[in-house]
N, C-alpha and C positions, 0 to 999 in steps of 0.2 A: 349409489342408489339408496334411499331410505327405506328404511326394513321394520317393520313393528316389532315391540316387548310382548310375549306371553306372559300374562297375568292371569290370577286366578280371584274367583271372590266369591265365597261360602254363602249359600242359599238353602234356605228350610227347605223341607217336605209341605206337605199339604197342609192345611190349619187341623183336621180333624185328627192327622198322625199322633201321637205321644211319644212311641219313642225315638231315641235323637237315632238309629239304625234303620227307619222307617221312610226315610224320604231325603234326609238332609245329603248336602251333594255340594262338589263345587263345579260354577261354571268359568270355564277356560277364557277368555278376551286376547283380542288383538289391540296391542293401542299403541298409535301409529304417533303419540307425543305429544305436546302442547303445541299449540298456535305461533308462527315467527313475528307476529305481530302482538305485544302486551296487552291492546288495547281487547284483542280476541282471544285471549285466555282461557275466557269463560265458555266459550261455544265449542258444544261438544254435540258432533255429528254420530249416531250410532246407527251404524249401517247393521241389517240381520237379513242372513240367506235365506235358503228354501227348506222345502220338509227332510231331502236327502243330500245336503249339503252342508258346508263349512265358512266357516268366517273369512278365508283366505280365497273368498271368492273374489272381494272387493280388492283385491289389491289395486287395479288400474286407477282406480275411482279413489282409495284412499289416498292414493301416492296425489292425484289429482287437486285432493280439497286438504291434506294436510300441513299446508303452510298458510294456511287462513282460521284452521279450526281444528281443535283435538278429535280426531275419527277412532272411533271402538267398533271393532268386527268383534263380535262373540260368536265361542263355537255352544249354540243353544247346547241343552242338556242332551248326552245320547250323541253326539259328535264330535269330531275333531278331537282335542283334545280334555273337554267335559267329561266328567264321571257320568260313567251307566246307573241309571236309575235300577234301584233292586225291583222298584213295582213299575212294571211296561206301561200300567193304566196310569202312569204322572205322563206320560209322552202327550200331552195334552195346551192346547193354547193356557188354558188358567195356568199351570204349573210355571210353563217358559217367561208367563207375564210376572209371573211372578218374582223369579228369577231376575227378569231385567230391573225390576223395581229396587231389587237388593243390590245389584249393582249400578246403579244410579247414585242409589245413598253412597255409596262406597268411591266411588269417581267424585262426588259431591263433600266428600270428608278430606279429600285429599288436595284438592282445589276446587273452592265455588263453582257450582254452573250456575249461568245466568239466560245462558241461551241451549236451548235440545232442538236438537232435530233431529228427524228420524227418515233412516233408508230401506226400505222392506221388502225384499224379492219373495212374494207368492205368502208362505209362513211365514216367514218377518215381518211382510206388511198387515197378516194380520192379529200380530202380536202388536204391532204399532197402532193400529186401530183400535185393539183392548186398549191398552195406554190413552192414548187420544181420545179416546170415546166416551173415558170417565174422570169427570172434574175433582172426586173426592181423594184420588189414589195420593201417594203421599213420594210425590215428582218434586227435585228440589226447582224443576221449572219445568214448567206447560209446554207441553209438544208445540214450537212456533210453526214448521215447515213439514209435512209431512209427505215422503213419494214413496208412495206405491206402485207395485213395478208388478207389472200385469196380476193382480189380483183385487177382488173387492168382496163386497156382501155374499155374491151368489156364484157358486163356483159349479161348472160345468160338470154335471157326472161322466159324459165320454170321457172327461183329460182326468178326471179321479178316477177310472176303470184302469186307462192307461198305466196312470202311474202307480196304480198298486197291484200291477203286471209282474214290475221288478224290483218293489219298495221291499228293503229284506231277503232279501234271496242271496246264499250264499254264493261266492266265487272267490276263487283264488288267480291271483294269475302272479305269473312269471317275471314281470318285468310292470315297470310305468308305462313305457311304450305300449306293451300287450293291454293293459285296463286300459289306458288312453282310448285303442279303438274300440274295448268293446262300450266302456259306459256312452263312445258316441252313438254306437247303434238305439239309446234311449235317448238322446240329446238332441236331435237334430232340429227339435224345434228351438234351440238358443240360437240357432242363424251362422250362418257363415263365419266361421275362423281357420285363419292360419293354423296351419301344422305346429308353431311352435307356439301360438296361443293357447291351443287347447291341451298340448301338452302341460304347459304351465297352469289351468286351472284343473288339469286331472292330477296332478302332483300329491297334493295336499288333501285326495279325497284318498289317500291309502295310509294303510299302516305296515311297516315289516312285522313277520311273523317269525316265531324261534324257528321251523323247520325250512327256513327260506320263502322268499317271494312274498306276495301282498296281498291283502284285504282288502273290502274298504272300509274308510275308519269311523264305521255308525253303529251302534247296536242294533242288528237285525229285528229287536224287538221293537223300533222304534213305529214298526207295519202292525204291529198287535191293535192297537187300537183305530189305527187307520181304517182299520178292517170291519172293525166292528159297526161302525158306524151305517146304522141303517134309515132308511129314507125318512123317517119320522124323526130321526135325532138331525137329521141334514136340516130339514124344514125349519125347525125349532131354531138351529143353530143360524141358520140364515136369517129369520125375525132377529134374532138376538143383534148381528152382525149391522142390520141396518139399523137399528136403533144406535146402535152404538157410532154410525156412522154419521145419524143425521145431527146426533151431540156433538162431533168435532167441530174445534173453534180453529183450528191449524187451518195455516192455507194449505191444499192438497196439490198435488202434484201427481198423476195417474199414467204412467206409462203403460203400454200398451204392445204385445206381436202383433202385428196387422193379421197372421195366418194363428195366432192366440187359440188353442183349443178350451182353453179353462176360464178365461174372461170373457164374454160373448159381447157383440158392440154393441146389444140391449144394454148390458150392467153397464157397460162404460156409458152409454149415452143415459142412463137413469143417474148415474155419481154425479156427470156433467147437470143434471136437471135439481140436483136435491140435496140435502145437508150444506155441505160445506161446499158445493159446485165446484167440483174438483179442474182443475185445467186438463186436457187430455192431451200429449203427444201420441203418435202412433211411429212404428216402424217397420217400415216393407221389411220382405223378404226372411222376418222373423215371427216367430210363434210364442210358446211357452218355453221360456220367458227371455227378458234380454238379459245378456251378461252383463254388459255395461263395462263391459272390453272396448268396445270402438268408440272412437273419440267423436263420434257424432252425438251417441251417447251420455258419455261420460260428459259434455258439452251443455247438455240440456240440465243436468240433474245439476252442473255445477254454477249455470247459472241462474235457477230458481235457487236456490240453499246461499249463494255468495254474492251472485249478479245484480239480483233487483233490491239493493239498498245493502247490502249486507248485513249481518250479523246484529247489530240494532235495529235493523226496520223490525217491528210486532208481525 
């Protein structure tokens, strides 16, 4: 079974920081290899998870599309195996964008991209939509494909009440098995999996601790600014997010939970109407968000990225 390399690639602090103990951080990557075809070398898919999650979410989906294209899971800053930011207030979309930028350049020194695309569940996708959104950012190539996986512009306050219920909150538990059921107790809108499915994507969301037993493996601070955020920065931040939406030149790709609490099928049907008229799949029997574990799934996303011309189609 193919298994990715941990990588690391060193990312400034903020622009306004000075000193280098102020911000500067590295962020952790999965990269699951080069292309088994020369001709696809250059094509490098960068899948990125949700606000309380890890790069090793994507295994199904990279193992999927890795012998067609180089796939990079990064664990954003504040997880997996990324340094903790000293200031909670960089937990922020500019910062993580920031960050993918630098490792762009840094994948791009080591072998040419010629071809990006990008994979975004919830905060990935709209880290992916900063990227995409702005033509001036210095991408050693233009977001070609972009799916967003149940998120867009305007994101529902019930499923942000929700989720900053349990964003941060300490627990320990005893075993993978024991975290396994309690993080589904907050999970249940990913949809239906196997026992040993979800084993496998609660694995990688712990860390061991010196006194025995587990974590999970996010800096609890990463809720600090989630929090903070009040209905006047929301608004704002929403204008910002459709502008930046209606600039994507990428084809879109808009995945969807049919039971979705944070996507509403207003935003989906406005993405469908406007900017880049995004394509929309939807998925019974799921919410927020898909995993992109079931091969019905993993099906769709690999063939908009592989399927409709491949890797040279614009």
């Amino acid at each position: 079974m193919i298994e990715p390399r941990l990588k690391y690639v060193p990312c400034p602090g903020p622009a306004a920081a000075r000193a280098p103990s102020s911000g500067a951080h590295r962020m952790a990557f999965w990269d699951w290899g080069g292309a088994a075809e020369p001709a696809a070398a250059g094509h490098v898919i960068v899948c990125v998870h949700g606000l309380s999650r890890q790069g090793r979410d994507f295994d199904t989906l990279a193992r999927a599309l890795a012998g067609q294209a180089r796939v990079i899971c990064p664990d954003v800053a504040g997880r997996g195996h990324s340094d903790w930011l000293a200031d909670p207030a960089g937990y922020q979309i500019p910062q993580y964008a920031a960050d993918m930028v630098a490792l762009l350049a840094q994948l791009h020194a080591e072998s040419p991209i010629h071809t990006l695309d990008w994979v975004g569940t919830s905060m990935g996708g709209l880290i992916g939509l900063v990227l995409a959104g702005q033509a001036g950012l210095p991408l050693p190539a233009p977001v070609r494909r972009l799916v967003l996986n149940d998120v867009g512009p305007a994101l529902e306050p019930q499923a942000l009440q929700r989720i900053g219920q349990y964003l941060g909150v300490a627990a320990h538990y005893s075993s993978p098995e024991q975290a396994a059921d309690a993080l589904w107790k907050d999970s249940q809108g990913f949809g239906p999996h196997t026992p040993k499915q979800w084993l496998q994507l609660s694995r990688p969301m712990l860390r061991p601790v010196p006194q025995g037993g587990f974590v999970l493996h996010y800096d609890p601070a990463i809720a600090v600014p989630f929090r903070a955020v009040t209905p006047q920065l929301a608004a704002a931040g929403e204008q910002l997010l459709w502008q930046l939406y209606d600039q994507v030149t990428a084809r879109v790709l808009l995945l969807r939970g049919a039971q979705s609490d944070l996507l509403s099928p207003q935003t989906a049907q406005a993405m469908q109407q406007r900017g880049p008229r995004a394509r929309l799949v939807q998925f019974d029997g799921v919410g927020h968000a898909p995993t992109l574990v079931d091969p019905a799934q993993v099906a769709v996303v690999q063939r908009f990225l592989l399927g409709e011309g491949g890797a040279g189609e614009p």
